[in-house]
C-alpha positions as CSV (number, residue, x, y, z in Angstrom):
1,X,11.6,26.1,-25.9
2,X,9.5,28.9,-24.2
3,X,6.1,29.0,-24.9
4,X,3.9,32.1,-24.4
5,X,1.0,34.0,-24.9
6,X,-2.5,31.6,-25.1
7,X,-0.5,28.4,-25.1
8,X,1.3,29.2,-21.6
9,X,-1.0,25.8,-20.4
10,X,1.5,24.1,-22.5
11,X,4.2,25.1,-20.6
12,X,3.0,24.8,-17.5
13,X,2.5,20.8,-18.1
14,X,5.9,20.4,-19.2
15,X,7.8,21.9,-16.5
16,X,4.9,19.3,-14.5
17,X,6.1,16.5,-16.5
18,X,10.0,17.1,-16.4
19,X,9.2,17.4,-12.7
20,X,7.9,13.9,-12.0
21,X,10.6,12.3,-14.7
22,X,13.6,13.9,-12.3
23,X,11.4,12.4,-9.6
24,X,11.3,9.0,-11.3
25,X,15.2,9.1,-12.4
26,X,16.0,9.3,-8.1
27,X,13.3,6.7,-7.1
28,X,14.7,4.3,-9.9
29,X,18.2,4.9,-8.1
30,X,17.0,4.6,-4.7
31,X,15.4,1.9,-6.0
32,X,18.7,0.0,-7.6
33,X,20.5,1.3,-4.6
34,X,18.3,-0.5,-1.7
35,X,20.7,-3.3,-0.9
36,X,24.0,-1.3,-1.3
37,X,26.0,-1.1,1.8
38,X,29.1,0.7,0.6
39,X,28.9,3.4,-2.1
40,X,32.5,5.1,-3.3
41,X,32.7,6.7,-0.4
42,X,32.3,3.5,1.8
43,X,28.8,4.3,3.9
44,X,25.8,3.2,2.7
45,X,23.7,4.1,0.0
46,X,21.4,7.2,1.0
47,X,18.0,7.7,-0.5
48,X,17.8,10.6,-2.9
49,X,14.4,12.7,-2.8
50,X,13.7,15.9,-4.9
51,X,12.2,19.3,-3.2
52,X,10.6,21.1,-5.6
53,X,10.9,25.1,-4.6
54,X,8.2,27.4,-6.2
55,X,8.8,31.2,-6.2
56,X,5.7,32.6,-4.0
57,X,3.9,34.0,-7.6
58,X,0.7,34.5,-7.3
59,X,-1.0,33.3,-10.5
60,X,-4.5,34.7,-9.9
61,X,-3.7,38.2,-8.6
62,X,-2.1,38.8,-11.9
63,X,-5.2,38.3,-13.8
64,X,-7.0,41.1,-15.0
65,X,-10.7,41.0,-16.5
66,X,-12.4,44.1,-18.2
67,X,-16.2,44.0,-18.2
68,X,-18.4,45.5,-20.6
69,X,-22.3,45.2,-20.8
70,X,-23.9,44.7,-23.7
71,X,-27.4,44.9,-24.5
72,X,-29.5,42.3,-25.6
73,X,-32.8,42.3,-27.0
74,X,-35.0,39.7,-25.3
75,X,-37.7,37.6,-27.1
76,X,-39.7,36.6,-23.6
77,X,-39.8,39.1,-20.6
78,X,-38.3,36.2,-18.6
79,X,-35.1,35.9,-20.2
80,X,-32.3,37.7,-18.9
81,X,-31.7,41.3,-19.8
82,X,-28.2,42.5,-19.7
83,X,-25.3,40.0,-19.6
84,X,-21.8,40.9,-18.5
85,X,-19.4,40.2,-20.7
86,X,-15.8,39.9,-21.2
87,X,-14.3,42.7,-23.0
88,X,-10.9,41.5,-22.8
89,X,-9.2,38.8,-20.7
90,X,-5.5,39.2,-20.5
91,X,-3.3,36.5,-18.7
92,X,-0.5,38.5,-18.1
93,X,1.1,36.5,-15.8
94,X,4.6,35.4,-14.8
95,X,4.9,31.4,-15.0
96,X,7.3,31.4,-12.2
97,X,10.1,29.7,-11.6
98,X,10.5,26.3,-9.8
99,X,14.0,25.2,-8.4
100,X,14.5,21.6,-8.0
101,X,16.6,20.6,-5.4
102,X,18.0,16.9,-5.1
103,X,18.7,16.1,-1.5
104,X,19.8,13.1,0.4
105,X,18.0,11.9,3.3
106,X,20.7,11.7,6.7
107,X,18.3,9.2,8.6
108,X,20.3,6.1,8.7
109,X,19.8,2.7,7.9
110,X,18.8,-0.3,9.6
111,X,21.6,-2.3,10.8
112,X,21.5,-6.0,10.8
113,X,24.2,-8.3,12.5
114,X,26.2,-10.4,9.7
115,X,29.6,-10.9,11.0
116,X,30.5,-12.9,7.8
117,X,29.9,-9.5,5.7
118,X,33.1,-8.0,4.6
119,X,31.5,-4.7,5.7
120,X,30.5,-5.7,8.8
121,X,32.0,-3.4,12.3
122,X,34.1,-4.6,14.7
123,X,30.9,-6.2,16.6
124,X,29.7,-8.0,13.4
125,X,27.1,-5.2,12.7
126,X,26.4,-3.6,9.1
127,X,24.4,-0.6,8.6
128,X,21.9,-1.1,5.4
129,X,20.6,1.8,3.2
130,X,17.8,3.5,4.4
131,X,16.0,2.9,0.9
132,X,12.8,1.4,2.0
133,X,11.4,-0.1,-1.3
134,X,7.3,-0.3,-1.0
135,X,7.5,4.0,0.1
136,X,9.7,4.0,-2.8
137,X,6.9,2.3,-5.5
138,X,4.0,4.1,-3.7
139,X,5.9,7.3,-4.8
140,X,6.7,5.8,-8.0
141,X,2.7,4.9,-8.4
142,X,1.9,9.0,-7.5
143,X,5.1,9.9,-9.4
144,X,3.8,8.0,-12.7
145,X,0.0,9.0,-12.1
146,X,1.1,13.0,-11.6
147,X,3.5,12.9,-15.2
148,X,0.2,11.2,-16.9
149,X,-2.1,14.5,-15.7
150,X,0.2,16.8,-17.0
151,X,0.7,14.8,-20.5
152,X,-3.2,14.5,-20.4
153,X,-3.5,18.5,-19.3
154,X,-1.0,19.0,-22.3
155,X,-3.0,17.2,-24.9
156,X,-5.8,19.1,-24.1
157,X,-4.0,22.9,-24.1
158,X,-2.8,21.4,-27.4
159,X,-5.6,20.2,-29.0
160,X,-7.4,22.9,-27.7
161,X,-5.3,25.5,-30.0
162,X,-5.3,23.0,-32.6
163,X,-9.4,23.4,-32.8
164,X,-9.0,27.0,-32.1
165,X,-7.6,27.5,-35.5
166,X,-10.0,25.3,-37.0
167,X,-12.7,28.0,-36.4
């Protein structure tokens, strides 16, 4: 669903909150992963990150903001004159595009001797995943605490337009 005009805010928290679920979805794998030693292809499982690629847009240069000054008529000689004032404010900007980008991370695992493992080497060694569990809940933890601001950002944008039709 695209969403445009005043409510772009709306949009830009979802594409912030379908962000971090992707994220969650590949640190729940790594997660489920962390003691796999042989995947289909028989090497161990790999941890899974996501990049996040934003095109370089600009959002403020594509502002524009027309002054006007109005005139007001002042009650005390120490209150403010003229006031500059808004004519029009137009966000005319492209939201941009953000290309996600799930990678694998080469770094290899620890390897542990365990000659009694059927995936153990020739010298008795296996090579774990390279899923290390407490990185993967602290980015869980930032993960989870980045989708609620964007579901708190998009209440607000909503029940900001919800009011502004109130008036």
């Amino acid at each position: 669903m695209k969403i445009g005009g005043s409510l772009f805010g709306l949009n830009f928290s979802a594409k912030g909150m379908s962000i971090q679920r992707k994220k969650m979805d590949l640190i729940s794998q790594n997660i489920a992963n962390a003691d796999s030693v042989r995947t289909e292809n028989g090497e161990p499982y790999r941890r899974k990150f996501l990049k996040v690629e934003v095109e370089k847009n600009n959002f403020a240069n594509n502002l524009s903001l027309e002054a006007k000054t109005i005139r007001l008529n002042t009650t005390n000689p120490n209150h403010i004159s003229n006031i500059q004032l808004p004519e029009e404010l137009k966000i005319e900007a492209d939201q941009g595009k953000a290309k996600l980008n799930e990678l694998v991370d080469d770094k290899p695992g620890d390897i542990i001797y365990m000659p009694e493992h059927p995936d153990a080497n020739k010298d008795g060694y296996v090579e774990m995943s390279n899923v290390n569990v407490i990185n993967e809940m602290v980015e869980m933890i930032a993960a989870t605490r980045s989708y609620e601001a964007n579901l708190q950002a998009l209440n607000s944008a909503k029940q900001l337009a919800k009011d502004s039709l109130e008036i």
